[in-house]
Structure formats: structure tokens, C-alpha cells
N, C-alpha and C positions, 0 to 999 in steps of 0.2 A: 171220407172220414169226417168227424164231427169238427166243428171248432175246440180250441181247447185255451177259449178268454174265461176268467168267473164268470160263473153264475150259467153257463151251459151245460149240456148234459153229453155225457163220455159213457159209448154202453164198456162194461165191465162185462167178462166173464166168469162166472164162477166155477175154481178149476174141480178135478173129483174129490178133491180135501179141502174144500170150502174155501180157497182161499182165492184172492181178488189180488190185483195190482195194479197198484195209484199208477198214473203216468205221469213220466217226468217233470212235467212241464207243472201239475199240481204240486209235486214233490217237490219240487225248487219254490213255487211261490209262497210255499205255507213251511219251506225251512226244516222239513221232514231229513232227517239222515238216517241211515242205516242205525238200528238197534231205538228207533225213537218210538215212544210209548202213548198211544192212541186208544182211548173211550167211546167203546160203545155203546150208543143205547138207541132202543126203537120211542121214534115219537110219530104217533096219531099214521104209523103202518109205517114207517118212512124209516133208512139208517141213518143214521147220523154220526160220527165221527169226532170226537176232541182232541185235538192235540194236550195228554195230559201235563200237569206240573210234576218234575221226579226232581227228589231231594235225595242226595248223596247221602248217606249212612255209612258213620267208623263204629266200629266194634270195640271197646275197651278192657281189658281185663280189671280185676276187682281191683288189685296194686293200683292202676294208673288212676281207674277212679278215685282213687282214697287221696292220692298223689294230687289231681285236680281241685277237690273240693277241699284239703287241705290252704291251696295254695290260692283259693275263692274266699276264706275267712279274715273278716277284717282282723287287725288286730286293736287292743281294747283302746288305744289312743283314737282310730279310725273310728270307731264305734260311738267314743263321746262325741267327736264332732259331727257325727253326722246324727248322732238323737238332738244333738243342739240346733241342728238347720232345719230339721223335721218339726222342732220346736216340744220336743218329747221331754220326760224328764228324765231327769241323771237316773242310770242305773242303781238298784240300791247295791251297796258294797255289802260282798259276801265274807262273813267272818271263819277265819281258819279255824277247820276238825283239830282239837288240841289233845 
């Protein structure tokens, strides 16, 4: 059987539904667990493999988002001070619908 240090070569079979199996020994040192999410693409004939980046995703309903962005709004004390460190100028003041 082959070595299995990086940078050797480990034949693979491809089974009848295309599919391959890393062996352990790569799967532990590249940090691979079950359900991890791997890139492929062909370069100059060859496969090549990424380990990709996955980013967690929550789903929100419209309430929670109104709820969130509500509670994202400076309020207008926060607002002068921070057009004042921006060095912006004062807002102009809006006159009441009478």
C-alpha cells in the first residue's frame, strides 16, 4: 500500500455512483468531519479539492426583523453626538404639520 505522508499519491477508486473515499489519515489531517463541505474544480486535467468556508444562516420572520432594526435605531440624542465626532453638521430641525 502507498505511503499516506502529504504530498504522496493514495490510488482512489471510483465507486459505480462516482463517488471516492478520502482515507483517514487525510481526513484527520485536513480536519474533514462528516457532513464537511468540499470544492471542486478541474485545473490544467487534474481534481482538486477545497476545503470550503460555510456560514451558518437563521431565517427570520418579518415581526423579528422590524423588532431588530427597530432596536438598531439610534435614538436622536445618539445621532447628534455621533454627527458631532463625524464632524457633520447638526441636523436641521423639522417643524411640526400644524
Amino acid at each position: 500500500m502507498a505511503s499516506r505522508t502529504p504530498g504522496t499519491t493514495t490510488p482512489l477508486i471510483v465507486s459505480p455512483r462516482g463517488q471516492i473515499t478520502l482515507p483517514k489519515p487525510v481526513r484527520a489531517r485536513l480536519r474533514l468531519a462528516p457532513g464537511s463541505v468540499l470544492l471542486l474544480r478541474e485545473e490544467a486535467g487534474k481534481i482538486v479539492l477545497d476545503p470550503a468556508a460555510v456560514t451558518p444562516v437563521s431565517l427570520y420572520a418579518d415581526e423579528e426583523i422590524e423588532r431588530l432594526v427597530g432596536a438598531d435605531r439610534a435614538n436622536p440624542r445618539e445621532r447628534t453626538a455621533l454627527r458631532r465626532r463625524w464632524g457633520l453638521k447638526p441636523a436641521a430641525r423639522r417643524r411640526g404639520r400644524g
